[in-house]
C-alpha positions as a Markdown table, in Angstrom:
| # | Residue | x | y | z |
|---|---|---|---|---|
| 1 | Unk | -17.3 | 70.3 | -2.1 |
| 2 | Unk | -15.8 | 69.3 | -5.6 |
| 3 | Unk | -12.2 | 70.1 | -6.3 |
| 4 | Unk | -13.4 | 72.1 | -9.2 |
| 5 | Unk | -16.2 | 74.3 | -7.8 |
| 6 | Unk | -13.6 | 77.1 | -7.0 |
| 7 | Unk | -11.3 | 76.3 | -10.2 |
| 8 | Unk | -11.1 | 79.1 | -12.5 |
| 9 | Unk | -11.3 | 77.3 | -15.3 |
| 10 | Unk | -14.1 | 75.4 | -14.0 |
| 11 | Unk | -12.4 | 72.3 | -15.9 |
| 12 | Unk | -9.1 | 70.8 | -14.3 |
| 13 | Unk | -10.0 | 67.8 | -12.4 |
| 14 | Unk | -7.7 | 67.4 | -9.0 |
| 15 | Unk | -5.8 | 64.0 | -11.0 |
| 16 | Unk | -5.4 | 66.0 | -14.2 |
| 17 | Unk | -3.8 | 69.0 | -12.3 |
| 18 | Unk | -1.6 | 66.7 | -10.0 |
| 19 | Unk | -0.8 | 64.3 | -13.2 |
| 20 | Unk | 0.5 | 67.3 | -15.0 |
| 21 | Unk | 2.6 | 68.2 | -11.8 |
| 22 | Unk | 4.4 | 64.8 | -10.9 |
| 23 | Unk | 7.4 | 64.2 | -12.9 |
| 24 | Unk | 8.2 | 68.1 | -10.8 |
| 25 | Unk | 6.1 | 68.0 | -8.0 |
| 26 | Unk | 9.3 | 67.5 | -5.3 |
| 27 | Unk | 10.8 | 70.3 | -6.9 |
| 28 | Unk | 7.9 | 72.2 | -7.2 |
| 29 | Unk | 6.9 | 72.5 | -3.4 |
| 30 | Unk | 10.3 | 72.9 | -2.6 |
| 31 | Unk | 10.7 | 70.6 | 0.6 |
| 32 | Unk | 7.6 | 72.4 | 2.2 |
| 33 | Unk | 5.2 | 68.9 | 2.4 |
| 34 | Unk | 8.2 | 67.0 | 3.3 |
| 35 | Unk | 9.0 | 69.2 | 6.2 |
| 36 | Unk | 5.6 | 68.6 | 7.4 |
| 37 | Unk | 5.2 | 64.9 | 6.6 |
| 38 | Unk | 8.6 | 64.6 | 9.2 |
| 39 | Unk | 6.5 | 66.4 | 11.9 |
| 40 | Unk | 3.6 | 64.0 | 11.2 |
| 41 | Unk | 6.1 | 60.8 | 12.2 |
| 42 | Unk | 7.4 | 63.3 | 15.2 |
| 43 | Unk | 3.7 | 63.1 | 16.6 |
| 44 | Unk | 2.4 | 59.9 | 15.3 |
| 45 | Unk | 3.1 | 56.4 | 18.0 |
| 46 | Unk | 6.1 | 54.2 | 17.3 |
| 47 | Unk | 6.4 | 51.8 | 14.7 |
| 48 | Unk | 6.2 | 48.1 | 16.0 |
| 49 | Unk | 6.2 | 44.5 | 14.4 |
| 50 | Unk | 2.3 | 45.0 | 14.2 |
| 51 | Unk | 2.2 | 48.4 | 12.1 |
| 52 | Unk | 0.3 | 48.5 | 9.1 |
| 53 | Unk | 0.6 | 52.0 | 6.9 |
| 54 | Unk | -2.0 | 53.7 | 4.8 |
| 55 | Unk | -0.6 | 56.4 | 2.7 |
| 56 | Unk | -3.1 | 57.8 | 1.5 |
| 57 | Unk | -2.3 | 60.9 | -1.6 |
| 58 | Unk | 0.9 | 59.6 | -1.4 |
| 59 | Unk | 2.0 | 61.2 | -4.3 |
| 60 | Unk | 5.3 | 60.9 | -5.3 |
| 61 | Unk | 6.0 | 58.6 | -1.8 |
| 62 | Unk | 7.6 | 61.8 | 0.2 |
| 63 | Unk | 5.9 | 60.2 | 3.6 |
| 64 | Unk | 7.2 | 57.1 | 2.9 |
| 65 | Unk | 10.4 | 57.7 | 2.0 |
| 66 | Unk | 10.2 | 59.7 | 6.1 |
| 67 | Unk | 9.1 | 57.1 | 7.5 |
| 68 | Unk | 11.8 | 54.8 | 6.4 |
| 69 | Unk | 14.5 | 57.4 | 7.6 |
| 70 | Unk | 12.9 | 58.0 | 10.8 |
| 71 | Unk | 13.1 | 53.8 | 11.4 |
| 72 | Unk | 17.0 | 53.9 | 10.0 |
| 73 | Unk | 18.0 | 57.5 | 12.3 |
| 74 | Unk | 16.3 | 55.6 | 15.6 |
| 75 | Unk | 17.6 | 52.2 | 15.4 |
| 76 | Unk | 19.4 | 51.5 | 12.5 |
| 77 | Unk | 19.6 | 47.7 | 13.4 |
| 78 | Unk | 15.9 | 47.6 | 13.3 |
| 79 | Unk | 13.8 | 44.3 | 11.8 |
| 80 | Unk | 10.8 | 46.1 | 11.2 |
| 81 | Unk | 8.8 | 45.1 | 8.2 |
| 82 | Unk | 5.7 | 47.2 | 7.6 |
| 83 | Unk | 3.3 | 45.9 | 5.3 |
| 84 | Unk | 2.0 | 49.6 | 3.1 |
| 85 | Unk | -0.9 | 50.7 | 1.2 |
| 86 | Unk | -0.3 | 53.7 | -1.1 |
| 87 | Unk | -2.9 | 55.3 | -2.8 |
| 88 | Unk | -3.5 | 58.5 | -5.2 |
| 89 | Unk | -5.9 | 59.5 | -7.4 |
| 90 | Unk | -3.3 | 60.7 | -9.7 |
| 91 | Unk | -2.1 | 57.9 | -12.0 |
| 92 | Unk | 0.9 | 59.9 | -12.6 |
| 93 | Unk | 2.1 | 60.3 | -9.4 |
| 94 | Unk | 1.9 | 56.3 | -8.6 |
| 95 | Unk | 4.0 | 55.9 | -11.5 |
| 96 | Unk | 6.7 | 57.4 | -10.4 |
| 97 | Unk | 6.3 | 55.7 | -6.5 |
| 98 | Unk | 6.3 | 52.8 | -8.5 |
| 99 | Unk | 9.3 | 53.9 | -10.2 |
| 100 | Unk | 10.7 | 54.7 | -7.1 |
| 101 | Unk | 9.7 | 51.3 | -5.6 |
| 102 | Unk | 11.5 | 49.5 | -8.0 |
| 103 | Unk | 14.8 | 52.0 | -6.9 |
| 104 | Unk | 14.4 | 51.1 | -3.9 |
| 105 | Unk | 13.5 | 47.3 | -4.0 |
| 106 | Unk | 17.0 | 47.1 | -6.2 |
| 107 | Unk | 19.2 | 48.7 | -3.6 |
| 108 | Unk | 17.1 | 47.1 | -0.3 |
| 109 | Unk | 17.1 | 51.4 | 0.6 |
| 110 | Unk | 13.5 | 50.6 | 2.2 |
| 111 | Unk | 14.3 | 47.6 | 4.5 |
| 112 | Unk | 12.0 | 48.3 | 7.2 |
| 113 | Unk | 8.9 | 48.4 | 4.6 |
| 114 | Unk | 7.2 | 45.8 | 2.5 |
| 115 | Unk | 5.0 | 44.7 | 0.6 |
| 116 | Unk | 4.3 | 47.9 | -0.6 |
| 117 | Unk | 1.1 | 47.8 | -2.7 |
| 118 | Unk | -0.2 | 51.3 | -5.0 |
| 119 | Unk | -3.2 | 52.0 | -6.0 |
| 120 | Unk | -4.2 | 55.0 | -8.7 |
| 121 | Unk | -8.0 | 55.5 | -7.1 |
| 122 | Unk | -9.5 | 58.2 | -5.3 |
| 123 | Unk | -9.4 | 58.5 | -1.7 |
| 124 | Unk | -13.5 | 58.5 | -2.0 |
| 125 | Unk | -13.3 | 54.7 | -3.6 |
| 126 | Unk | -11.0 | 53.5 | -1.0 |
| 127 | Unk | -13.1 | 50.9 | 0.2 |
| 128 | Unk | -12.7 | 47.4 | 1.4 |
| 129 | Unk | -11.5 | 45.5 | -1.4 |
| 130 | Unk | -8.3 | 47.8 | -1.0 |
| 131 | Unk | -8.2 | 48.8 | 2.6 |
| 132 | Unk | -9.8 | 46.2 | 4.6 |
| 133 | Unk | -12.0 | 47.4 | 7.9 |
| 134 | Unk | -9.7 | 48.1 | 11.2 |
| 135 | Unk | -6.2 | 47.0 | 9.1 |
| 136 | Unk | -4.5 | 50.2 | 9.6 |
| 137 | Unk | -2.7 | 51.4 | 12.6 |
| 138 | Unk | -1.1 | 54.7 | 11.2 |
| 139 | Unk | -3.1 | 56.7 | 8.3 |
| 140 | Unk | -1.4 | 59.5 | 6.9 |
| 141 | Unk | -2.8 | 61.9 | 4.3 |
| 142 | Unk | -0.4 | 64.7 | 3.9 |
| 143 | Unk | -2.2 | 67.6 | 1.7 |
| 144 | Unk | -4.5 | 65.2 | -0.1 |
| 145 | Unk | -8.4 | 65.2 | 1.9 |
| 146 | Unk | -9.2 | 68.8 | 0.9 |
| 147 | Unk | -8.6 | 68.5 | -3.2 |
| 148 | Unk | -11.0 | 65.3 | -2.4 |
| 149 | Unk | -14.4 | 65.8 | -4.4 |
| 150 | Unk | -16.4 | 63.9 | -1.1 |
| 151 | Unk | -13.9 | 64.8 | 1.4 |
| 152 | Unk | -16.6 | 63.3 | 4.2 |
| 153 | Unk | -16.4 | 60.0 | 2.1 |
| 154 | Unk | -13.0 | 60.2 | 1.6 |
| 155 | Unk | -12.3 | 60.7 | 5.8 |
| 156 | Unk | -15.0 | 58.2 | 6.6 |
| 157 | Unk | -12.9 | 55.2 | 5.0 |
| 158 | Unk | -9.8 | 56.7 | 6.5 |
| 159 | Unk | -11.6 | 56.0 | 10.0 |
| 160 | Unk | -13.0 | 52.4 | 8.8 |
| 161 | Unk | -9.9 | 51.2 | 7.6 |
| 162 | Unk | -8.2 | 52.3 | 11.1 |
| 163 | Unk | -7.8 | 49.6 | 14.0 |
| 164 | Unk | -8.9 | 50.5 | 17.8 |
| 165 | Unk | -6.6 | 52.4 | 19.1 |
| 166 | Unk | -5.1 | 53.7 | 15.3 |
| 167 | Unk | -3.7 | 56.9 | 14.6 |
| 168 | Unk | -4.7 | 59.3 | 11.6 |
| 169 | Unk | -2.7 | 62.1 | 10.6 |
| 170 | Unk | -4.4 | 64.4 | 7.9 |
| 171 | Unk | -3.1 | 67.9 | 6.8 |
| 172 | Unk | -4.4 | 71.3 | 5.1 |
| 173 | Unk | -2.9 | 74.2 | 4.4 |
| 174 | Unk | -4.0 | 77.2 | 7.0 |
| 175 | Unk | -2.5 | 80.2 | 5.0 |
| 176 | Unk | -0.6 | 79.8 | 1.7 |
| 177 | Unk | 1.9 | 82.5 | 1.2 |
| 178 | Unk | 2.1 | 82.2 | -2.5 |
| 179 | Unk | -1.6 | 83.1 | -3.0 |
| 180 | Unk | -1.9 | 86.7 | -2.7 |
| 181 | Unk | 1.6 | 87.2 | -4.9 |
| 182 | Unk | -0.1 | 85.0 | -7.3 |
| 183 | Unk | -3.6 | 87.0 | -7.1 |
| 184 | Unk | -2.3 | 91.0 | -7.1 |
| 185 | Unk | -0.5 | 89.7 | -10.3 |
| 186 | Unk | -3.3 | 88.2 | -12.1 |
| 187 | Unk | -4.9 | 91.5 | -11.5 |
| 188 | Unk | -2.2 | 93.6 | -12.5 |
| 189 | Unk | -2.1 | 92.2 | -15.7 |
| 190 | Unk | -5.6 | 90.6 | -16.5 |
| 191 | Unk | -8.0 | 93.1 | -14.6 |
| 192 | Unk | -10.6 | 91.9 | -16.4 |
| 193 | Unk | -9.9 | 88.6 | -15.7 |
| 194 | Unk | -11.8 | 86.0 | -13.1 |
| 195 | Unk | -10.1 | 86.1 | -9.2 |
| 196 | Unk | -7.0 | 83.5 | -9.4 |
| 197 | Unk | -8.9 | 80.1 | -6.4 |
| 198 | Unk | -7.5 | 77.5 | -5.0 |
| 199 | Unk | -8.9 | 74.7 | -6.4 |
| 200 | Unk | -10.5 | 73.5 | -3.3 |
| 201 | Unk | -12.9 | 75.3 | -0.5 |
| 202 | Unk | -11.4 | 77.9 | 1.6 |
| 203 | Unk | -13.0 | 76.7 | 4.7 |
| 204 | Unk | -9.9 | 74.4 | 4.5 |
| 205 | Unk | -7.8 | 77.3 | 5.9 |
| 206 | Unk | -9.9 | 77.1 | 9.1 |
| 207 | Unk | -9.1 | 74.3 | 12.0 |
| 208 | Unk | -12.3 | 74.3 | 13.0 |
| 209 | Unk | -13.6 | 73.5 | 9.3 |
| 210 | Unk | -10.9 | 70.3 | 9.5 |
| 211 | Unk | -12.1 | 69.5 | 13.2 |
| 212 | Unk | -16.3 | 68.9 | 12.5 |
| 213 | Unk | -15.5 | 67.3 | 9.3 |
| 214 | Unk | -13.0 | 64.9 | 10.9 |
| 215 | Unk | -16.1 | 64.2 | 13.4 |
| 216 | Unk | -18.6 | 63.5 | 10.9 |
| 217 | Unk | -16.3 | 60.5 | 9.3 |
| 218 | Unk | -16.6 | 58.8 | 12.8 |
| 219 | Unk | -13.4 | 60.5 | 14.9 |
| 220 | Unk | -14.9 | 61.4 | 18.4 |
| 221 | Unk | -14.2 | 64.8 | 19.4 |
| 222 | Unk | -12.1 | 64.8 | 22.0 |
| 223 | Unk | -10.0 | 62.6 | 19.8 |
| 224 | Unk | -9.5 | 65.0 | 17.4 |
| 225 | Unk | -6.7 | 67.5 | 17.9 |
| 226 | Unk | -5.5 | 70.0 | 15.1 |
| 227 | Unk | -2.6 | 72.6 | 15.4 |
| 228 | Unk | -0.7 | 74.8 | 12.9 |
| 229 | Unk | 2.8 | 74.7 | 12.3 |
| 230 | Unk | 4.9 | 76.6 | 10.2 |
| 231 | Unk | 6.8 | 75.7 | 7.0 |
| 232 | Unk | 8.6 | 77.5 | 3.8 |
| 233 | Unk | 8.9 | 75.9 | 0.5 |
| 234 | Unk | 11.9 | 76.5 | -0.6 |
| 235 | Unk | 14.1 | 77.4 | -4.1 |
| 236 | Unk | 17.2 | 78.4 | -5.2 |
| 237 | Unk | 16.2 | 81.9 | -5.8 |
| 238 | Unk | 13.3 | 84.7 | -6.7 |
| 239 | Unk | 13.7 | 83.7 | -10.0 |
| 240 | Unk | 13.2 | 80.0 | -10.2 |
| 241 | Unk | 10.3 | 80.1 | -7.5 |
| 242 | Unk | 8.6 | 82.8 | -9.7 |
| 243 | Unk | 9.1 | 80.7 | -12.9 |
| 244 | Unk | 7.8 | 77.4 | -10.8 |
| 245 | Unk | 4.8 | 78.8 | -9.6 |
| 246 | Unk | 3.8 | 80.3 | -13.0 |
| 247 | Unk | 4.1 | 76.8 | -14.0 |
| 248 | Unk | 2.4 | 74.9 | -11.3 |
| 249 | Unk | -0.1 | 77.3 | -11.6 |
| 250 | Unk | -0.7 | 77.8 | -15.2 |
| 251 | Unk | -4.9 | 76.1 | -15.4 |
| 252 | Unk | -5.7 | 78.2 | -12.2 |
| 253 | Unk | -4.6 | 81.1 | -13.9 |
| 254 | Unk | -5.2 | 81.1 | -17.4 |
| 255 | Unk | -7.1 | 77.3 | -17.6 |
| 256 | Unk | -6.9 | 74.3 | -19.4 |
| 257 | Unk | -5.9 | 76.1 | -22.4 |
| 258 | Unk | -2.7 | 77.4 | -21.4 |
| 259 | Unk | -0.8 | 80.7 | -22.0 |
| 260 | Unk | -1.7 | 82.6 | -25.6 |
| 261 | Unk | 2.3 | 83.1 | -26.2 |
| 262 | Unk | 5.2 | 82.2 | -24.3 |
| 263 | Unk | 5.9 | 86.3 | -24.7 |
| 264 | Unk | 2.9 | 86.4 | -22.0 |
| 265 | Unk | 3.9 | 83.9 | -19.7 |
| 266 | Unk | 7.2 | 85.1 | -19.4 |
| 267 | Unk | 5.7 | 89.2 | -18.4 |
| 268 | Unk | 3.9 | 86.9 | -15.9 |
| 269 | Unk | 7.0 | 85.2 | -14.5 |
| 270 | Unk | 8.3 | 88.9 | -14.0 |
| 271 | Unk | 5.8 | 90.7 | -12.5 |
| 272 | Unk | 5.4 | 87.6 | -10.3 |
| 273 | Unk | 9.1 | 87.7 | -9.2 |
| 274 | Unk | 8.3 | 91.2 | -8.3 |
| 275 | Unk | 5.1 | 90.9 | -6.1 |
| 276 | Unk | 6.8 | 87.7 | -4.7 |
| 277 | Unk | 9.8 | 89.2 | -3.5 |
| 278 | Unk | 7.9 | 92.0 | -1.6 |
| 279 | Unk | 5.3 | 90.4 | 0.4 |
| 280 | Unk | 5.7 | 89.5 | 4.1 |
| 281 | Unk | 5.9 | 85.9 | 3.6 |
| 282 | Unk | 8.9 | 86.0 | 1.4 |
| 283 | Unk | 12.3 | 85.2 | 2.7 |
| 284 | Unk | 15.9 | 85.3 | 1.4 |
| 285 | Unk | 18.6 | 83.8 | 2.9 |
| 286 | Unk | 20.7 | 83.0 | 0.4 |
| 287 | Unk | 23.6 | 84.9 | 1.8 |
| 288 | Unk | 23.6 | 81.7 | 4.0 |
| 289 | Unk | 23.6 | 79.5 | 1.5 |
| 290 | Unk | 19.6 | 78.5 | 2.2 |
| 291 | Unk | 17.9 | 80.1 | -1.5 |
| 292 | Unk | 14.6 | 81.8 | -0.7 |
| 293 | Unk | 11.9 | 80.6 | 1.0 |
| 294 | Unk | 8.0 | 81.5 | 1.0 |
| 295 | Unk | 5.8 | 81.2 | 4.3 |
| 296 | Unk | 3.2 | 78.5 | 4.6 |
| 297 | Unk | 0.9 | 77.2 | 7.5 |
| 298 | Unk | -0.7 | 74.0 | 7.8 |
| 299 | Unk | -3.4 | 72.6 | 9.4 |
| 300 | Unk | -2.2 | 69.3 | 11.2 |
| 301 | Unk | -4.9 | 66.9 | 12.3 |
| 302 | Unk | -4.0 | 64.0 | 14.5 |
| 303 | Unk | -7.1 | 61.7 | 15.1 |
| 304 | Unk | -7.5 | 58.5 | 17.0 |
| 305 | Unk | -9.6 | 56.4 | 16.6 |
């Protein structure tokens, strides 16, 4: 399934619309993929001296940066030196992990892992030359498989490059609470207009979709196991999520070519703020000093191999 086939533009590629989105992509998602990449290290097996890490979409390096806290909160005294493989197929997002890494590398605030090595390449053309076969112990794609354009490629070298015995953890999102806010505006104000899609298959949103596709890359079934679990992204207020989303989501809306005035964007922003605010996902709990939140689901695959 290519990331584009349910684009409505037809014409943003999954590295152009995450290279447009990195230098805000931790604001942007407002803490909801981090919250689930520290509920991928609750579930995955301890870290040992013989660890090896693939991060596969690693984006700006959110599971990384988890992965390092989880090693400081549990033994702070902790040795461990785990050599990494980061990879994205947005050339934008590894810059800034290998902004970060040279942050980090200053200040020694990643002790426990090193060499970290990045890669701007596809999850499909992660082959040998980067990834050697059985190398890997934990595999972690947080939100990246289903933008993949051959997702089955893509999975299949996440199994090959895992060890006996090594641990994948691979998520989708199961119901995005954003979406239909997003969609009733669109219609509101563009009825004319083409359906506001994800830019990836909706059989995503099913477990059952994730489960068979996990077995065709080599996983055995009854070493596949994939649960929901619950998560907000968060902001500061109705407002600022409204004006985010308009912005994150400017090509699946209105496509490569942008908004005709900024006069339009802004009615957008409104009525957004306004559809947002009243559907059942939405939260606001800023009376306790929390901003507003919007409901997600994921889909949270852990495979052995």
């Amino acid at each position: 399934m290519s990331s584009t086939d349910h684009n409505t533009s037809g014409e943003v590629s999954t590295a152009e619309f995450f290279s447009k989105q990195a230098a805000m992509y931790e604001k942007s998602v407002g803490g909801a993929t981090r919250d689930i990449a520290q509920k991928l290290i609750s579930v995955s097996p301890p870290f040992t001296s013989s660890s090896k890490i693939l991060d596969n979409a690693t984006g700006t390096g959110i599971m990384l940066e988890e992965i390092q806290k989880h090693i400081s909160s549990t033994d702070s005294s902790s040795t461990l030196k785990l050599p990494v493989v980061a990879a994205d197929v947005a050339p934008a997002m590894i810059d800034c992990l290998n902004a970060k890494l040279k942050q980090v590398q200053s200040t020694n605030s990643w002790p426990n892992l090193g060499p970290v090595t990045t890669h701007a390449v596809p999850a499909e053309q992660l082959d040998e030359s980067i990834v050697p076969d059985n190398s890997i112990t934990h595999a972690y794609m947080n939100f990246g498989l289903f933008f993949c354009n051959d997702a089955l490629q893509a999975a299949s070298h996440i199994h090959r490059a895992l060890s006996a015995g090594g641990t994948a953890h691979i998520t989708s999102w199961n119901h995005i609470g954003y979406l239909a806010p997003i969609q009733q505006t669109h219609r509101e104000l563009y009825p004319d207009g083409r359906e506001v899609k994800m830019p990836f298959s909706e059989d995503w949103l099913h477990p059952s979709y994730n489960h068979e596709l996990l077995v065709k890359a080599g996983f055995k079934q009854e070493n596949v196991k994939v649960d929901q679990t619950e998560t907000f992204m968060r902001h500061t207020s109705l407002q600022v999520s409204a004006a985010i989303l308009t912005g994150m989501f400017t090509p699946l809306i209105k496509g490569p070519q942008g908004w005709e005035s900024e006069e339009a964007k802004t009615v957008f922003t409104k009525k957004l703020a306004e559809n947002l605010g009243a559907c059942k996902d939405f939260i606001d709990e800023s009376a306790q000093g929390k901003g507003v939140g919007t409901r997600m689901i994921a889909n949270v695959a852990v495979c052995t191999k």
